[in-house]
C-alpha positions in Angstrom: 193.1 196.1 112.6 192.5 197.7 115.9 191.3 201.8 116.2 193.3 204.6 117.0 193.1 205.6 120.5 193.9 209.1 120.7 195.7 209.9 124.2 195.5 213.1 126.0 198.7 215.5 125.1 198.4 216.8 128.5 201.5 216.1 130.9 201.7 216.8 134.5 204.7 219.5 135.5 204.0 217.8 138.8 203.0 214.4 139.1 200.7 212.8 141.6 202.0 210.6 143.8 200.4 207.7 145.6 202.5 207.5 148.3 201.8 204.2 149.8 203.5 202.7 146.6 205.5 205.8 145.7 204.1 205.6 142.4 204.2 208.6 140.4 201.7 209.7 137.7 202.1 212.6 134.8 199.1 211.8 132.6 195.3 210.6 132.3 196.6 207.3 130.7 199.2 207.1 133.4 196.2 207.6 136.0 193.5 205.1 134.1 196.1 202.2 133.8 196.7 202.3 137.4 193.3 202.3 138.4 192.1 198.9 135.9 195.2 197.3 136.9 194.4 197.9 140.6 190.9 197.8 141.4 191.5 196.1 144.4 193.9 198.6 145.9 191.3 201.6 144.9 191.2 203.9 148.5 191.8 207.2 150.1 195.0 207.5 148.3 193.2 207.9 145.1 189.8 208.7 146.4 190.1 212.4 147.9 190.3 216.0 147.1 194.3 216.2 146.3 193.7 214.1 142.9 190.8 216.6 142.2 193.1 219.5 142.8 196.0 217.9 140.3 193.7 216.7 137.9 192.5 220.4 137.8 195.6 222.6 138.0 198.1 219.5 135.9 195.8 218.0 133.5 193.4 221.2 133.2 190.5 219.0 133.2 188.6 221.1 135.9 184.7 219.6 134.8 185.9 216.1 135.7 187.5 217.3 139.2 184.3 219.0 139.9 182.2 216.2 139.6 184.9 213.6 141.4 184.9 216.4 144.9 181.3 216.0 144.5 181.3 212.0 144.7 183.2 211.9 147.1 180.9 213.3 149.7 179.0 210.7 149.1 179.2 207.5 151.0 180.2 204.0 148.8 181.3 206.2 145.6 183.7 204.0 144.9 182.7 202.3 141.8 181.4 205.9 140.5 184.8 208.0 141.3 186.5 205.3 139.1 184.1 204.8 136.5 184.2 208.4 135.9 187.6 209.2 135.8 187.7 206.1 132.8 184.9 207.1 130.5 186.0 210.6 130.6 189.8 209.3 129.1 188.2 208.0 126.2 190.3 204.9 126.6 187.8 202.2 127.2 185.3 200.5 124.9 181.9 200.0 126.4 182.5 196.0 126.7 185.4 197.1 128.7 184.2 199.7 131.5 181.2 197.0 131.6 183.9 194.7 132.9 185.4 196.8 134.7 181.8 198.0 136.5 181.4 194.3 137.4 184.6 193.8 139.2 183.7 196.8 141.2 180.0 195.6 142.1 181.8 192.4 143.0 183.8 193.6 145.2 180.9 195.6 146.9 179.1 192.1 147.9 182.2 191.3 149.5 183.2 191.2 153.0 185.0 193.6 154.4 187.5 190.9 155.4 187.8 189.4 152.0 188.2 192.6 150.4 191.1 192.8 152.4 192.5 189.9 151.4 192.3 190.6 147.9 194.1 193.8 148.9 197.2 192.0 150.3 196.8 189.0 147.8 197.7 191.8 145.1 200.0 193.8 146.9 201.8 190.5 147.0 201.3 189.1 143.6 202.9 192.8 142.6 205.9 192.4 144.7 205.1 194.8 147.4 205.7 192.4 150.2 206.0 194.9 153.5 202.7 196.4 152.6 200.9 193.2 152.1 202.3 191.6 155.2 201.0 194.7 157.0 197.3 194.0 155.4 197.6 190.3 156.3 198.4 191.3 160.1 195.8 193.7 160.4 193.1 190.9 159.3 194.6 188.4 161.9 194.5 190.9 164.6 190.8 191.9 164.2 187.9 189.3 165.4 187.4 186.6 163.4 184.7 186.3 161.6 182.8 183.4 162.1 180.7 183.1 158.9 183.8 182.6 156.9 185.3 179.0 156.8 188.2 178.3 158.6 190.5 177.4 155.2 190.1 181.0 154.4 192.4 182.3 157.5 194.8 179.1 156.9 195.2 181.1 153.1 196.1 184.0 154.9 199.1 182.3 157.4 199.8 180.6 154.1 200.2 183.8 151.9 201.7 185.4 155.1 204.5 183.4 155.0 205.2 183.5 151.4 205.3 187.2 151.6 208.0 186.8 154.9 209.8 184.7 152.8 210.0 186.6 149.6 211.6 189.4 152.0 213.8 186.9 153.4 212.5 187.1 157.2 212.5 182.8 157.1 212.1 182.4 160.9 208.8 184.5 160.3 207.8 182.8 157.6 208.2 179.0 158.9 205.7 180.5 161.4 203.6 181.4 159.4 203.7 178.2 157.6 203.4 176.2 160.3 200.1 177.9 161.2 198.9 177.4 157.7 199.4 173.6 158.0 197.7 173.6 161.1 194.4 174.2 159.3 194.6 173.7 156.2 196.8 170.4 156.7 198.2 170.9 153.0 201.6 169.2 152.4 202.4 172.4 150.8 202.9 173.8 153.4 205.0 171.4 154.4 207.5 172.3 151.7 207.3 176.2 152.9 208.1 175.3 155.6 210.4 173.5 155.3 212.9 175.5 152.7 212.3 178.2 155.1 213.7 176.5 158.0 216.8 175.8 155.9 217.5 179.2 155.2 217.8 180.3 158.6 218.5 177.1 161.1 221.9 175.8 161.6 222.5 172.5 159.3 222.4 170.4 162.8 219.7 172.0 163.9 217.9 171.0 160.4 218.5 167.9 160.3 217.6 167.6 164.4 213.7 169.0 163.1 213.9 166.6 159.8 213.8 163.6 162.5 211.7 164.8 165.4 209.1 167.7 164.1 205.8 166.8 164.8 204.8 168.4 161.4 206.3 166.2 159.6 204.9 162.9 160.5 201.6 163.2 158.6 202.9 163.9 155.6 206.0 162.5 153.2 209.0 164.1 154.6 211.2 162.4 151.9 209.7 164.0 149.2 208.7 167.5 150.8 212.4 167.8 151.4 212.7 167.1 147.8 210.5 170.0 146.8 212.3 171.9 149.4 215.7 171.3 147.9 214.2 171.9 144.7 213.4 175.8 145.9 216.2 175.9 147.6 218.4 175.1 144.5 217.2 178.5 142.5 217.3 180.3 145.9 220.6 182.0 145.0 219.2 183.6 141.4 216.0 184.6 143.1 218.3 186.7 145.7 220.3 188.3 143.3 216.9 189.4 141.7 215.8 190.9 144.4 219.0 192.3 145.6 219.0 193.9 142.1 215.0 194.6 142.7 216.0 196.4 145.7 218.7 198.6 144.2 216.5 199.4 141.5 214.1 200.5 144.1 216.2 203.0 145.9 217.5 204.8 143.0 214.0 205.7 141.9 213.2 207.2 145.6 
């Protein structure tokens, strides 16, 4: 039989809001579930001196705000500012924050561009397609950096396009594709590509790029269009998800 975890009665009047997500939290649980189930996304909107202030004048817990203001002067206080805030809850078991301690010294040995990626990788796993397409950009408009393999950027064009096509912007997304297969020469790509040239080309004009692309002749083209079809056939439910995902959306903001 598991313990008894016994949560903090304190609610927020006003909640904190992480705008970038237009999340709103009310209570330390609220706060700690966010931050283990988004390690990744962990920055300035969490890390600064308005959480302090709520988590001092809402939750009343002003010893813990005192000692998060004074991490954050520091530089790299990630890992701290976060481990704090979840040993204080009284949530976690040891075995636990350990975990969570290692995923945050992890990410410290990564590149700053990977980092990144795992940032829009889980902006787009969570739905939040707009914002990880901006994170994707931003890494394809700075430098490239040369110590990282070249499969790792065709990952990015790749994810790039699946997060255009979840938001239904299929010219963008074939683009995207298209780049992908270019380097990572990955018949799944292919298929991407493909079902999002069918949702946005003319049916002639379709057919004229079935017969002529240049893309297609390294690969099967019978049985990518199969796949294709295949996505394309439970194209209508996914849009009246997230037609419904979208309404759902706007009645919360």
């Amino acid at each position: 039989m598991g313990n008894l975890i016994l949560c903090h009665s304190k609610k927020a009047d006003q909640p904190y809001e992480i705008t970038r997500i237009r999340k709103r939290i009310y209570t330390m649980e609220e706060l700690c579930y966010y931050l283990c189930k988004n390690l990744y996304l962990v920055d300035y909107t969490i890390i600064n001196n308005k959480l302090c202030d709520w988590l001092e004048e809402e939750l009343e817990v002003g010893e813990l705000a005192k000692t998060l203001q004074a991490l954050i002067e520091e530089e790299n206080a990630t890992e701290q500012f976060v481990l704090h805030i979840l040993e204080y809850s009284k949530i976690y078991t040891e075995s636990e924050l350990m975990h969570i301690q290692n995923v945050l010294e992890k990410l410290k040995t990564q590149r700053d561009v990977e980092r990144q990626k795992y940032k829009a990788d889980n902006l787009l796993e969570s739905g939040e397609f707009a914002s990880a397409i901006l994170v994707y950009k931003a890494i394809l408009r700075e430098d490239k950096d040369e110590t990282i393999e070249e499969k790792f950027y065709g990952m990015i064009y790749a994810n790039l396009g699946a997060a255009y096509g979840r938001s239904l912007l299929y010219e963008e997304a074939a683009k995207m594709y298209e780049k992908a297969y270019e380097i990572l020469r990955d018949n799944d790509m292919v298929v991407g590509y493909l079902y999002a040239c069918s949702q946005y080309m003319p049916t002639k004009e379709y057919k004229e790029l079935l017969e002529k692309s240049n893309m297609l002749v390294a690969t099967d083209n019978s049985l990518a269009e199969k796949k294709a079809k295949g996505i394309l056939d439970n194209a209508s439910k996914f849009h009246s998800q997230t037609l419904l995902e979208w309404k759902r959306q706007y009645r919360e903001s």
